[in-house]
mmCIF file as Biopython writes it, N, C-alpha, C and O atoms, coordinates in Angstrom:
data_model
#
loop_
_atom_site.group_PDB
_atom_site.id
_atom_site.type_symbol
_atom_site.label_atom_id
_atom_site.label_alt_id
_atom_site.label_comp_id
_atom_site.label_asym_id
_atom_site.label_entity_id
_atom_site.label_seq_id
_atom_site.pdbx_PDB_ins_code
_atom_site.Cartn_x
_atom_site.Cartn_y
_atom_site.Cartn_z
_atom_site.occupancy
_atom_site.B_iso_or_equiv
_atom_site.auth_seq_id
_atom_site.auth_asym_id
_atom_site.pdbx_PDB_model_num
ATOM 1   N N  . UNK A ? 1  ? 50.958 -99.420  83.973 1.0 0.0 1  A 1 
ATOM 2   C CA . UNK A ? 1  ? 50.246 -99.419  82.702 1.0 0.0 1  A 1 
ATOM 3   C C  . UNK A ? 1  ? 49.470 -100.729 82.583 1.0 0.0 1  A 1 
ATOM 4   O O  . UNK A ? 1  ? 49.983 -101.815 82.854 1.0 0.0 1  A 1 
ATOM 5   N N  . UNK A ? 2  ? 48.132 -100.570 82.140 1.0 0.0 2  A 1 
ATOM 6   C CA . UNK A ? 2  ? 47.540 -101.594 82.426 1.0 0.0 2  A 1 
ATOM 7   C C  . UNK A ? 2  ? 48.096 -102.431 80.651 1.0 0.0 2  A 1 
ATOM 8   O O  . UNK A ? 2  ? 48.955 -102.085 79.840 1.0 0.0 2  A 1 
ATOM 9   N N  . UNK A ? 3  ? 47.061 -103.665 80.668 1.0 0.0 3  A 1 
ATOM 10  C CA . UNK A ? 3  ? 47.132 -104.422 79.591 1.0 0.0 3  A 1 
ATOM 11  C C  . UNK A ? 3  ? 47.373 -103.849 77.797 1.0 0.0 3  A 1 
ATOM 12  O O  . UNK A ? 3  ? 48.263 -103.740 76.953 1.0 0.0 3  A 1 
ATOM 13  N N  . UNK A ? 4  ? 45.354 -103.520 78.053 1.0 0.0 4  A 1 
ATOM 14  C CA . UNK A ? 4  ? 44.845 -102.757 76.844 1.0 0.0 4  A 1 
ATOM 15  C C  . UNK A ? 4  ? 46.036 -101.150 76.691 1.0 0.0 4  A 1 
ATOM 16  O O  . UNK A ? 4  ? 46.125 -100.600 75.593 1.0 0.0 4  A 1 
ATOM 17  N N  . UNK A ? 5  ? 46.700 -100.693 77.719 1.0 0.0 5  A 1 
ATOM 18  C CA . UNK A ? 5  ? 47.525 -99.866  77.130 1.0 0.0 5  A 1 
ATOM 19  C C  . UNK A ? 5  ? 48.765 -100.320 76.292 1.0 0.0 5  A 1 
ATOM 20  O O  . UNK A ? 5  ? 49.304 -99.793  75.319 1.0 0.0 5  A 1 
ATOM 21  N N  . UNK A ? 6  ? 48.974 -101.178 76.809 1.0 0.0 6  A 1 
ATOM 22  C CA . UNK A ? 6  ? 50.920 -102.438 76.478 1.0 0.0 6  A 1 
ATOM 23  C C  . UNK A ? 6  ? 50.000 -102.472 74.733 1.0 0.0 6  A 1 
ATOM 24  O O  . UNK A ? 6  ? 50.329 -101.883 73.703 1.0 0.0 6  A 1 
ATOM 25  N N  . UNK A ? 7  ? 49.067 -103.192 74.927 1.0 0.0 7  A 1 
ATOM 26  C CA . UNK A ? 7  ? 48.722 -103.339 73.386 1.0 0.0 7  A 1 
ATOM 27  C C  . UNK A ? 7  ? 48.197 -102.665 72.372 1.0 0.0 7  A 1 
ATOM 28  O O  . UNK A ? 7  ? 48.068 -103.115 71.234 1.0 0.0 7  A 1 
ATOM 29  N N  . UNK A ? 8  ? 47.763 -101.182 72.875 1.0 0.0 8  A 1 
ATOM 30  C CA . UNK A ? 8  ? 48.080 -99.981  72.002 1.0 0.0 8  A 1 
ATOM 31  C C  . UNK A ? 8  ? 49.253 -99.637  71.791 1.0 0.0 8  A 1 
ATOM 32  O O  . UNK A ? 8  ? 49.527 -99.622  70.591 1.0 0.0 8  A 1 
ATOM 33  N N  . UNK A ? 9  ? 50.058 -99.356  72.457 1.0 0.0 9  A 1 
ATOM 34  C CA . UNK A ? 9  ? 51.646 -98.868  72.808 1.0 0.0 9  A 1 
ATOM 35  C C  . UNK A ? 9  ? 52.326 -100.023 72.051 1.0 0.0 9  A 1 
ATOM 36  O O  . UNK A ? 9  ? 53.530 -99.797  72.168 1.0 0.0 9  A 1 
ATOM 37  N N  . UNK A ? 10 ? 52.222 -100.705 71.617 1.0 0.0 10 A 1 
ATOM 38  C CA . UNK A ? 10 ? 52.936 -101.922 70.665 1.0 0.0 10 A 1 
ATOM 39  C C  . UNK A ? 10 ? 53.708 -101.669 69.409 1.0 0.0 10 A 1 
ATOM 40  O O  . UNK A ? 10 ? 53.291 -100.914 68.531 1.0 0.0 10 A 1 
ATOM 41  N N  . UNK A ? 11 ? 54.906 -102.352 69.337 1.0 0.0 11 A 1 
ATOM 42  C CA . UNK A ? 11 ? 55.768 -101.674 68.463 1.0 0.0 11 A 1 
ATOM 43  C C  . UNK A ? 11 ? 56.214 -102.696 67.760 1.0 0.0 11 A 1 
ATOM 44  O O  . UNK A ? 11 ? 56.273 -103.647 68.540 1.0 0.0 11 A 1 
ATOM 45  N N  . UNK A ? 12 ? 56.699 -103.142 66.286 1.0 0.0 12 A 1 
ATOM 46  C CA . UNK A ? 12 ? 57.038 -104.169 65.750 1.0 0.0 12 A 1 
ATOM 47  C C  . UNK A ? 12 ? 58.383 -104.342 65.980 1.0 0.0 12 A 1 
ATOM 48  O O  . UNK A ? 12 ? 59.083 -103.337 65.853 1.0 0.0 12 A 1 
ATOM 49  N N  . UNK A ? 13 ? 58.886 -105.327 66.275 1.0 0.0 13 A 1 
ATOM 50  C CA . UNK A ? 13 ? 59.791 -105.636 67.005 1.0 0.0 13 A 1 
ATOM 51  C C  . UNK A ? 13 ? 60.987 -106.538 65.846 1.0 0.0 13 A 1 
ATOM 52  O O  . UNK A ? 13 ? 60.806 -107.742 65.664 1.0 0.0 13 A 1 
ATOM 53  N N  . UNK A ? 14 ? 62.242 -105.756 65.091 1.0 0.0 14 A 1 
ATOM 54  C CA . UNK A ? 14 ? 62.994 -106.469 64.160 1.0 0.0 14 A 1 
ATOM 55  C C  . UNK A ? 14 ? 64.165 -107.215 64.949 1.0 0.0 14 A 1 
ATOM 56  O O  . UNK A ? 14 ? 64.835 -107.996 64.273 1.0 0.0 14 A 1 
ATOM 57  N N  . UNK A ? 15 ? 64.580 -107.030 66.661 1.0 0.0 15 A 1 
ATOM 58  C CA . UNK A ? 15 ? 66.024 -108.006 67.049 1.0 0.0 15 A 1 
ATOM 59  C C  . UNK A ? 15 ? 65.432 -107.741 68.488 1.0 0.0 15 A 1 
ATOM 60  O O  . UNK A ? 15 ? 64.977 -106.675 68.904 1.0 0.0 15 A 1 
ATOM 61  N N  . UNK A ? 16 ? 65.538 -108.969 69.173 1.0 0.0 16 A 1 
ATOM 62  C CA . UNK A ? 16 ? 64.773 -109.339 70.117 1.0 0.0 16 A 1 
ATOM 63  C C  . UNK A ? 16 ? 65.941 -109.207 71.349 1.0 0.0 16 A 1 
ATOM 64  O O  . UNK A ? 16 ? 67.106 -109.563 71.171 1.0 0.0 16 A 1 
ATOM 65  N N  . UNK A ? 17 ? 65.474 -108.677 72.534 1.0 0.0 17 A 1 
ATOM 66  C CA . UNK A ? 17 ? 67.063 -108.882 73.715 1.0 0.0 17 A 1 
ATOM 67  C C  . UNK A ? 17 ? 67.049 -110.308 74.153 1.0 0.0 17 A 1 
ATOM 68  O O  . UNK A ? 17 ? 66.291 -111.270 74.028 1.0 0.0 17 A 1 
ATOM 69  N N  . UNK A ? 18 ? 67.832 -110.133 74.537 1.0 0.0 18 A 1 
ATOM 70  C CA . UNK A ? 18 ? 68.143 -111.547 75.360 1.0 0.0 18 A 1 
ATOM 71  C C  . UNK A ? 18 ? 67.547 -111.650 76.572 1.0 0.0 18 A 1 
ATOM 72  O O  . UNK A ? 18 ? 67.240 -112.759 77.011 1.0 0.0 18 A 1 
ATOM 73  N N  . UNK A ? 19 ? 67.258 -110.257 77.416 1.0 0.0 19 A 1 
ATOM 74  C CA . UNK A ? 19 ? 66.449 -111.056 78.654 1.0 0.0 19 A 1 
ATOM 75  C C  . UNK A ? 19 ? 65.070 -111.245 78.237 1.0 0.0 19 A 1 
ATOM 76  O O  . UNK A ? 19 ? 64.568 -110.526 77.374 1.0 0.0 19 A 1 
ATOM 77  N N  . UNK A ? 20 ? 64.453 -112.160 78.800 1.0 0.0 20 A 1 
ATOM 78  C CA . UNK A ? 20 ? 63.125 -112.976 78.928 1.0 0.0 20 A 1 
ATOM 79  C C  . UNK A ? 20 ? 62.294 -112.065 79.892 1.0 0.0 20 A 1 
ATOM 80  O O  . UNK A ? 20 ? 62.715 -111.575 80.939 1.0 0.0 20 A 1 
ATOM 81  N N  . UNK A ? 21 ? 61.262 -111.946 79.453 1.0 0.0 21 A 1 
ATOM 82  C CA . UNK A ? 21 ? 60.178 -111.256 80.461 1.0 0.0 21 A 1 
ATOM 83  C C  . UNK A ? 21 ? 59.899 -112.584 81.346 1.0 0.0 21 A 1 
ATOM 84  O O  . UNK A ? 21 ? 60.303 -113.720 81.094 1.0 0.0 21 A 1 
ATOM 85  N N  . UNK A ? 22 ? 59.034 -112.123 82.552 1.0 0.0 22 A 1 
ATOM 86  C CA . UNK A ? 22 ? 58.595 -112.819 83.537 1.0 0.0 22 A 1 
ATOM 87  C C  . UNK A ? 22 ? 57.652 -114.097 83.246 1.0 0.0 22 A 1 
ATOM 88  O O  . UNK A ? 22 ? 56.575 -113.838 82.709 1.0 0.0 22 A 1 
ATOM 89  N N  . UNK A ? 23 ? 57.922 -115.383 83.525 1.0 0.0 23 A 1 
ATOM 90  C CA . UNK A ? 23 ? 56.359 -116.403 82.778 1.0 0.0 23 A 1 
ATOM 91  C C  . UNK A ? 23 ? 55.034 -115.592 82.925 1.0 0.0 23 A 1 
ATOM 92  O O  . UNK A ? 23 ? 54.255 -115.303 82.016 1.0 0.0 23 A 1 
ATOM 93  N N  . UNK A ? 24 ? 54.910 -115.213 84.544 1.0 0.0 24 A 1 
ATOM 94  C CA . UNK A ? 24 ? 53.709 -114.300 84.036 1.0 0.0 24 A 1 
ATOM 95  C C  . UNK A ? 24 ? 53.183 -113.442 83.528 1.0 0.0 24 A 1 
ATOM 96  O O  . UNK A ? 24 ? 51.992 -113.313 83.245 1.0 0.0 24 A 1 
ATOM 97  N N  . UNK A ? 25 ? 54.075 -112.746 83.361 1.0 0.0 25 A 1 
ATOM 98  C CA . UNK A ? 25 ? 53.817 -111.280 82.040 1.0 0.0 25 A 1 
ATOM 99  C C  . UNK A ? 25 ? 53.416 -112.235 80.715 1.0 0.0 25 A 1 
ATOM 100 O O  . UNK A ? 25 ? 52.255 -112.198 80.308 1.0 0.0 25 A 1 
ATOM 101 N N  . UNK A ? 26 ? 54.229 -112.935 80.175 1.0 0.0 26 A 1 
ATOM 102 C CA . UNK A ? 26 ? 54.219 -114.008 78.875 1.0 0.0 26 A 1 
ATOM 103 C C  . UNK A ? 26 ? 52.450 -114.580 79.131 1.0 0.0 26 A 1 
ATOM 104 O O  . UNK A ? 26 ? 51.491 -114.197 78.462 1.0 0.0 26 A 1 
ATOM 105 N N  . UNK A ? 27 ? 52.412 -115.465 80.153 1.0 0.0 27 A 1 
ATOM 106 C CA . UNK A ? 27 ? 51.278 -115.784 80.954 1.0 0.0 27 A 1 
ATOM 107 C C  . UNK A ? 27 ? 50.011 -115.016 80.466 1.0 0.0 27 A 1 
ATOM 108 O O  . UNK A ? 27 ? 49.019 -115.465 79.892 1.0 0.0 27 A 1 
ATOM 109 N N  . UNK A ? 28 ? 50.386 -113.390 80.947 1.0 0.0 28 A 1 
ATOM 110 C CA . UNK A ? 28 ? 49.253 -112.934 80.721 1.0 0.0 28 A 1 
ATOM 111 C C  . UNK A ? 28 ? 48.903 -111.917 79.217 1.0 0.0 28 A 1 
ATOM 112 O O  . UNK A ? 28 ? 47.986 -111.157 78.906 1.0 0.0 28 A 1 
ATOM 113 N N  . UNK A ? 29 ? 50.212 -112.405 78.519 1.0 0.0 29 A 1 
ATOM 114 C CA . UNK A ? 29 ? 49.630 -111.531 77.082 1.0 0.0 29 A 1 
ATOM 115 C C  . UNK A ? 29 ? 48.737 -112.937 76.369 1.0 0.0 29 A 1 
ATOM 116 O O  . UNK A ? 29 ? 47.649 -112.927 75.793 1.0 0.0 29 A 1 
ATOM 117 N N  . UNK A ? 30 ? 49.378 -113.738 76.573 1.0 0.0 30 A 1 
ATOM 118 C CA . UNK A ? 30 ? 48.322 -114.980 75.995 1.0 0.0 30 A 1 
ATOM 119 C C  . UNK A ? 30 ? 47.088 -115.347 76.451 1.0 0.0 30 A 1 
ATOM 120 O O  . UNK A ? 30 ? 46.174 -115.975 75.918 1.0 0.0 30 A 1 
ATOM 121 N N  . UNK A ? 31 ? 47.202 -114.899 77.418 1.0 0.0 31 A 1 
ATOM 122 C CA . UNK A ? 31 ? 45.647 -114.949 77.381 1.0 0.0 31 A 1 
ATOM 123 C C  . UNK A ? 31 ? 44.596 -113.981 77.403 1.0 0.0 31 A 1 
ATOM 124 O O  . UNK A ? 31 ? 43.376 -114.139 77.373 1.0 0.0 31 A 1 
ATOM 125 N N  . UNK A ? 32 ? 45.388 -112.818 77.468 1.0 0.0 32 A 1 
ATOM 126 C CA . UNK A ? 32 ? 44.338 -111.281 76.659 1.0 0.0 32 A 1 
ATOM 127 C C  . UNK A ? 32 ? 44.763 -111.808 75.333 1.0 0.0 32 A 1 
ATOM 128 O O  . UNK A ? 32 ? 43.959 -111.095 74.733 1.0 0.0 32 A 1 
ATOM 129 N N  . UNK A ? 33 ? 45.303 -112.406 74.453 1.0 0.0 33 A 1 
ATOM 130 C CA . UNK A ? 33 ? 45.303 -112.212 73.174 1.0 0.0 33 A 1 
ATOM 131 C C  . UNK A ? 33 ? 44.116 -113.354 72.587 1.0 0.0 33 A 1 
ATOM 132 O O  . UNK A ? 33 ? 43.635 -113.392 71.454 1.0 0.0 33 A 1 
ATOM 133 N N  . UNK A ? 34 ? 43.844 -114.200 73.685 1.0 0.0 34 A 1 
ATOM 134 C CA . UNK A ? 34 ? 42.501 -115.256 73.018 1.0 0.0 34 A 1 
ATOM 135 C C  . UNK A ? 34 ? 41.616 -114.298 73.489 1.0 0.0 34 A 1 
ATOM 136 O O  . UNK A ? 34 ? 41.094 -115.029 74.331 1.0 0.0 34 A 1 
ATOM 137 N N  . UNK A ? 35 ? 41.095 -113.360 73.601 1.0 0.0 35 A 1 
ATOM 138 C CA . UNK A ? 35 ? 40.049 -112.198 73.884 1.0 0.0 35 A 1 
ATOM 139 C C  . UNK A ? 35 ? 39.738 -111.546 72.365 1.0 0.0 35 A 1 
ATOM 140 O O  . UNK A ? 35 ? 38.766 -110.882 72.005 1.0 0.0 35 A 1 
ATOM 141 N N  . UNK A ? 36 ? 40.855 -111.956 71.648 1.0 0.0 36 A 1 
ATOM 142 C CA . UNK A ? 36 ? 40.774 -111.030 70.198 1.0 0.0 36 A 1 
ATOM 143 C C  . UNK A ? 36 ? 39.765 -111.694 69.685 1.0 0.0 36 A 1 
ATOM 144 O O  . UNK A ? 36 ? 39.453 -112.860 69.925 1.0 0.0 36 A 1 
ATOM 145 N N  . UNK A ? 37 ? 39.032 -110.617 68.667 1.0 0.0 37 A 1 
ATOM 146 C CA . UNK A ? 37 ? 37.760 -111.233 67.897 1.0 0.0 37 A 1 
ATOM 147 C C  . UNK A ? 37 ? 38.683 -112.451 66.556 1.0 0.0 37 A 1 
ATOM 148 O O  . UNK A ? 37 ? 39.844 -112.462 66.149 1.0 0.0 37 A 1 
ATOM 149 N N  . UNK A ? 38 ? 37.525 -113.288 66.249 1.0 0.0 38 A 1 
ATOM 150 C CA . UNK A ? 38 ? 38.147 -114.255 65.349 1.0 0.0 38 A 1 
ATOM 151 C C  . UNK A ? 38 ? 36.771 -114.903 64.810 1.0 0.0 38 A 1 
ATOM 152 O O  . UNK A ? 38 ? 35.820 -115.424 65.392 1.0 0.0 38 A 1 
ATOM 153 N N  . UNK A ? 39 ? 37.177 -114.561 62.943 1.0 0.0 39 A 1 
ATOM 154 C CA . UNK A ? 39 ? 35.892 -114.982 62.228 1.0 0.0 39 A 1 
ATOM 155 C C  . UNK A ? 39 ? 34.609 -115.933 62.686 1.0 0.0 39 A 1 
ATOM 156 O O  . UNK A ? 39 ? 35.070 -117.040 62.965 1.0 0.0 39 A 1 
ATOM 157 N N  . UNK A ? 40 ? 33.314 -115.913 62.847 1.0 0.0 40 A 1 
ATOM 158 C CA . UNK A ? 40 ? 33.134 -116.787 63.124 1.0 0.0 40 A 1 
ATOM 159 C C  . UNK A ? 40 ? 32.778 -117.377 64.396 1.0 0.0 40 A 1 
ATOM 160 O O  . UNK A ? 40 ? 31.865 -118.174 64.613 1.0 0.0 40 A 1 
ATOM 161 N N  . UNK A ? 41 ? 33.746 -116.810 65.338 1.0 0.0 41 A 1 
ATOM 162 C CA . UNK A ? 41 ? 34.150 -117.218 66.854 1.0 0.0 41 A 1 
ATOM 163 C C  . UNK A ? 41 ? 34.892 -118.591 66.453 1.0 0.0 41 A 1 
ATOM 164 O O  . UNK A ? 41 ? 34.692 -119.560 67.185 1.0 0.0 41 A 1 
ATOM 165 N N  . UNK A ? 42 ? 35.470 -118.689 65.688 1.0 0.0 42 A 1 
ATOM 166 C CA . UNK A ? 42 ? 36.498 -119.800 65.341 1.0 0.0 42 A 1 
ATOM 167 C C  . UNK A ? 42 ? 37.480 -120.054 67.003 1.0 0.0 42 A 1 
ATOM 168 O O  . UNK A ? 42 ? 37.395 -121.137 67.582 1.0 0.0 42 A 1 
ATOM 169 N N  . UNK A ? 43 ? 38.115 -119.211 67.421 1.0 0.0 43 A 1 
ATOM 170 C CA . UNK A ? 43 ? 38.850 -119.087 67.623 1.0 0.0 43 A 1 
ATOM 171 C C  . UNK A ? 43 ? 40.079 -119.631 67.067 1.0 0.0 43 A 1 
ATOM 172 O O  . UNK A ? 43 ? 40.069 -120.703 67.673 1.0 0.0 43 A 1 
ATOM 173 N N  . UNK A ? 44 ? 40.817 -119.658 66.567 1.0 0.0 44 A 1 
ATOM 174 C CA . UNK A ? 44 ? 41.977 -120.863 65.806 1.0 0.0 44 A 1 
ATOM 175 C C  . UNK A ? 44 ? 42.928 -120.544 66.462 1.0 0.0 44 A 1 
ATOM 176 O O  . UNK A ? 44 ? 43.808 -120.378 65.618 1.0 0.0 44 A 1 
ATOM 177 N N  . UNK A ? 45 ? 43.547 -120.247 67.895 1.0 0.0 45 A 1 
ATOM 178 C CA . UNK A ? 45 ? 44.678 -119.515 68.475 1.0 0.0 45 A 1 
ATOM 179 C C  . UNK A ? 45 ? 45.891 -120.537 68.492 1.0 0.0 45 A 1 
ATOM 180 O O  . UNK A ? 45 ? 45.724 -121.699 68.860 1.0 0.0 45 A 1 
ATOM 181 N N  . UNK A ? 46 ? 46.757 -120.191 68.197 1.0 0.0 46 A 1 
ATOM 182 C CA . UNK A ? 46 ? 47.697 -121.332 68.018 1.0 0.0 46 A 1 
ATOM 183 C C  . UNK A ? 46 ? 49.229 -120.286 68.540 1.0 0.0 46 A 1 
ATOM 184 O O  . UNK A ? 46 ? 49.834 -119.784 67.593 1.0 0.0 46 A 1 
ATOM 185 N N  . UNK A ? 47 ? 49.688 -120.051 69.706 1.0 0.0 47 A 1 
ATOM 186 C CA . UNK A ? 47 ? 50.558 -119.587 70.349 1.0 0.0 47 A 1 
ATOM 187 C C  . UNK A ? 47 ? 52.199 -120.445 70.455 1.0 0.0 47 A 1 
ATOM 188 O O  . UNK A ? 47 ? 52.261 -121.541 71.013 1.0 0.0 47 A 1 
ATOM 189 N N  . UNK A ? 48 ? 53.281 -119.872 69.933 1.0 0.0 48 A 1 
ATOM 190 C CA . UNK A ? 48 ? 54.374 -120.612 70.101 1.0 0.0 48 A 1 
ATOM 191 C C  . UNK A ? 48 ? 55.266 -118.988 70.901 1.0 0.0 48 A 1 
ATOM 192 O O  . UNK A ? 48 ? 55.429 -117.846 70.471 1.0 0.0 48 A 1 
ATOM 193 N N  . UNK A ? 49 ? 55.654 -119.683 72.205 1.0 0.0 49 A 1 
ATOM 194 C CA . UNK A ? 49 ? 56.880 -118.889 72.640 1.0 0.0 49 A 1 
ATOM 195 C C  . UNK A ? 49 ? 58.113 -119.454 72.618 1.0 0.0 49 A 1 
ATOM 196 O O  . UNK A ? 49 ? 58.337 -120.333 73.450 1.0 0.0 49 A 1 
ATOM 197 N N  . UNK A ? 50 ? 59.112 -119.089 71.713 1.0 0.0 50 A 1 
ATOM 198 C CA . UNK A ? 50 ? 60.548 -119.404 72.069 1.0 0.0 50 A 1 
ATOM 199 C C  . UNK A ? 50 ? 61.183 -118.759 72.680 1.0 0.0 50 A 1 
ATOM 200 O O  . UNK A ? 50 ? 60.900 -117.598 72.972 1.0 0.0 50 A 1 
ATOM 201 N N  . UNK A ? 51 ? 62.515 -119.547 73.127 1.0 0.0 51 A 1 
ATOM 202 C CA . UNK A ? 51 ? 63.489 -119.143 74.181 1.0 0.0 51 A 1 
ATOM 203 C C  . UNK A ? 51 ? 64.858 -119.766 73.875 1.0 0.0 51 A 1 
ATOM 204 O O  . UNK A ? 51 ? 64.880 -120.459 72.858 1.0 0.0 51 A 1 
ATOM 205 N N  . UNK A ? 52 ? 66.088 -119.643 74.615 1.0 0.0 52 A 1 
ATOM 206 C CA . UNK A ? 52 ? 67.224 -120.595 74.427 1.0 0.0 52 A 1 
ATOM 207 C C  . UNK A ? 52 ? 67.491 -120.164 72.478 1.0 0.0 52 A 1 
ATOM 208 O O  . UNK A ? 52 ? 67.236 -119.212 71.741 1.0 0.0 52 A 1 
ATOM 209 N N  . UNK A ? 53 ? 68.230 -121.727 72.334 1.0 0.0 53 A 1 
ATOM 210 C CA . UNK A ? 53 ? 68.723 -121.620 70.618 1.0 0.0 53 A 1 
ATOM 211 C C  . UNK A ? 53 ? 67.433 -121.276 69.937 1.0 0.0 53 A 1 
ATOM 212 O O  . UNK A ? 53 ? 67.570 -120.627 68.901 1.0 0.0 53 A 1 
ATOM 213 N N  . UNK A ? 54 ? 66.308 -121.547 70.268 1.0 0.0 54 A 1 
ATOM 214 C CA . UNK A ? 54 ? 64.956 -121.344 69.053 1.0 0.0 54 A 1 
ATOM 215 C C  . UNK A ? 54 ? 64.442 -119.844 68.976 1.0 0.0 54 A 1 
ATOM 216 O O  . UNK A ? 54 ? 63.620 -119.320 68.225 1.0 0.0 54 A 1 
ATOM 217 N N  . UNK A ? 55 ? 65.310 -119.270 70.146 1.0 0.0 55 A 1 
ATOM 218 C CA . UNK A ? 55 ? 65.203 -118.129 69.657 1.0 0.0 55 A 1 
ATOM 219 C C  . UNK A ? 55 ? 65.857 -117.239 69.216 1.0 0.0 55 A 1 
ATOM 220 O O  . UNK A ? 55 ? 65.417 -116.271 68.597 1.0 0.0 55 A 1 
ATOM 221 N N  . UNK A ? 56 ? 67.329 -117.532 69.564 1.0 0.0 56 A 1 
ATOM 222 C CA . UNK A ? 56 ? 68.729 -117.214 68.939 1.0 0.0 56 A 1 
ATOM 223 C C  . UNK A ? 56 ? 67.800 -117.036 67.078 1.0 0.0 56 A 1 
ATOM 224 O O  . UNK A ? 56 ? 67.447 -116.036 66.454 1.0 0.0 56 A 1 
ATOM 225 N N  . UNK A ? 57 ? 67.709 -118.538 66.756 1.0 0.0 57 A 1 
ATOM 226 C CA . UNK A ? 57 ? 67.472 -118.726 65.382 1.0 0.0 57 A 1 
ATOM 227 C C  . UNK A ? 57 ? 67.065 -117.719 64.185 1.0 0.0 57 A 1 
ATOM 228 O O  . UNK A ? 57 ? 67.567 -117.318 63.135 1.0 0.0 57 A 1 
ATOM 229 N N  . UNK A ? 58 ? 65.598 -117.492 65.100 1.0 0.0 58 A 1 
ATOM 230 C CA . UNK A ? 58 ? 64.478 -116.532 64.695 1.0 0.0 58 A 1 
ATOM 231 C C  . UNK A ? 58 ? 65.203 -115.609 64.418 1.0 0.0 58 A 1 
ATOM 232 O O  . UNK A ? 58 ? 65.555 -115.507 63.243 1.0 0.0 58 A 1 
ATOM 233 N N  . UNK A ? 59 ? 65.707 -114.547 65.487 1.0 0.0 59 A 1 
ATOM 234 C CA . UNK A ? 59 ? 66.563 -113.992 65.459 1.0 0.0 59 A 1 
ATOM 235 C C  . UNK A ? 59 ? 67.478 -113.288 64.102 1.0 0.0 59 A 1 
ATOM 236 O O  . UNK A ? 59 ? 67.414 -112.257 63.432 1.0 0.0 59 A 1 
ATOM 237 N N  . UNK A ? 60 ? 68.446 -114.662 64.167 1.0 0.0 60 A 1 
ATOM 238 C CA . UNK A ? 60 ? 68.823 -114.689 62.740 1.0 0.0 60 A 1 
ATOM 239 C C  . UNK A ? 60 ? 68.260 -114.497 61.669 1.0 0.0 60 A 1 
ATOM 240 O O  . UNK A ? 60 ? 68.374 -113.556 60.884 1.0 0.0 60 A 1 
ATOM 241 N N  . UNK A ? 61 ? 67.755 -115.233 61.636 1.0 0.0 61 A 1 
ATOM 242 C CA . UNK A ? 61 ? 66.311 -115.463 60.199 1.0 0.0 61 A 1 
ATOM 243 C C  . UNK A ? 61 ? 65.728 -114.243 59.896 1.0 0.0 61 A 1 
ATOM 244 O O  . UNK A ? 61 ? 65.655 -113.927 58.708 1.0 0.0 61 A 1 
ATOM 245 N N  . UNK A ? 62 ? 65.192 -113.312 60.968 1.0 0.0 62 A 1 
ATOM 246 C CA . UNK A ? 62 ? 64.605 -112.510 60.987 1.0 0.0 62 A 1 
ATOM 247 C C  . UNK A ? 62 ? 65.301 -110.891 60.541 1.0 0.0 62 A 1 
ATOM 248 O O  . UNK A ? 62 ? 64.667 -109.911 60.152 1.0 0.0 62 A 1 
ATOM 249 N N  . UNK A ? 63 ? 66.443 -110.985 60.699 1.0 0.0 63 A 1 
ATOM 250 C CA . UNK A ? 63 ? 67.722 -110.193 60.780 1.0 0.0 63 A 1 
ATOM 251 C C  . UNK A ? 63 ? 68.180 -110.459 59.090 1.0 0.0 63 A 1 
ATOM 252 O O  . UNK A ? 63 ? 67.425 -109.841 58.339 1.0 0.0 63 A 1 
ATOM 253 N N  . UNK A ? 64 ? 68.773 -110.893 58.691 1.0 0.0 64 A 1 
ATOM 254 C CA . UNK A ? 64 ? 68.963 -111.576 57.324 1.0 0.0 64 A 1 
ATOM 255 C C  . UNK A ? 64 ? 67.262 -111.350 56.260 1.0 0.0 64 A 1 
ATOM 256 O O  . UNK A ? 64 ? 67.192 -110.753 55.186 1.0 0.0 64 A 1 
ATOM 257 N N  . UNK A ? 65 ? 66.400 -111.853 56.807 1.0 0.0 65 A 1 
ATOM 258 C CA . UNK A ? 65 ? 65.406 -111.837 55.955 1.0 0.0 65 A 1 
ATOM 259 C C  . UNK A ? 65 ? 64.779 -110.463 55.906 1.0 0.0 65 A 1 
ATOM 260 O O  . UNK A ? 65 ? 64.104 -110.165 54.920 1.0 0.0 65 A 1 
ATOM 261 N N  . UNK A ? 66 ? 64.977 -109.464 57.054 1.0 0.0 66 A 1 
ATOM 262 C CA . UNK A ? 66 ? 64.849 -108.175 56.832 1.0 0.0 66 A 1 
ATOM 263 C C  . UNK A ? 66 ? 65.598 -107.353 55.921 1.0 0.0 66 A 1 
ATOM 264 O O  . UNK A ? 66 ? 65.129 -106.466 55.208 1.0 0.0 66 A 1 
ATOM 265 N N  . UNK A ? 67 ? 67.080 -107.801 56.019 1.0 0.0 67 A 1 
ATOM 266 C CA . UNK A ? 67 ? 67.748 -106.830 54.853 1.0 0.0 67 A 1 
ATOM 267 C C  . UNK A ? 67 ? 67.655 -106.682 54.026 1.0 0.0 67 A 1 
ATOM 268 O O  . UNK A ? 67 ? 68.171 -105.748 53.412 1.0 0.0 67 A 1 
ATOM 269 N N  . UNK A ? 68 ? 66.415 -108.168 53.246 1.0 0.0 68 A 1 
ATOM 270 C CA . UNK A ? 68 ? 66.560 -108.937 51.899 1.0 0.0 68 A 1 
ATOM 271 C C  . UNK A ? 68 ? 65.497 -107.185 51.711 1.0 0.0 68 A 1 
ATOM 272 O O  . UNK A ? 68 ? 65.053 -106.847 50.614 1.0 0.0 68 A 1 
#
């Protein structure tokens, strides 16, 4: 499956697994995602991947702040 399919096929995601995709899979959604249009041609892309406890966290946060 190519790219542009992964990012039709996209699903919102409420509890994350524990295994880690490949750096380059990660690698390469970030940089089809600076391809997205942005007002202006601003671009303002500002990308954070966590892993380890910072993503445990989210996790949490995300889990709890959903039930609310």
């Amino acid at each position: 499956m190519g790219m542009l399919e992964h990012i039709k096929s996209r699903r919102s995601i409420r509890t994350f697994e524990k295994r880690m995709p490949e750096k380059e899979i990660i690698m390469a959604c970030l940089e089809t995602a600076t391809w997205a249009s942005s007002a202006t041609n601003q671009q303002p892309w500002e990308f954070i991947v966590l892993t380890g406890s910072a993503l445990e966290k989210v996790n949490e946060i995300n889990q709890e702040k959903f039930a609310e």
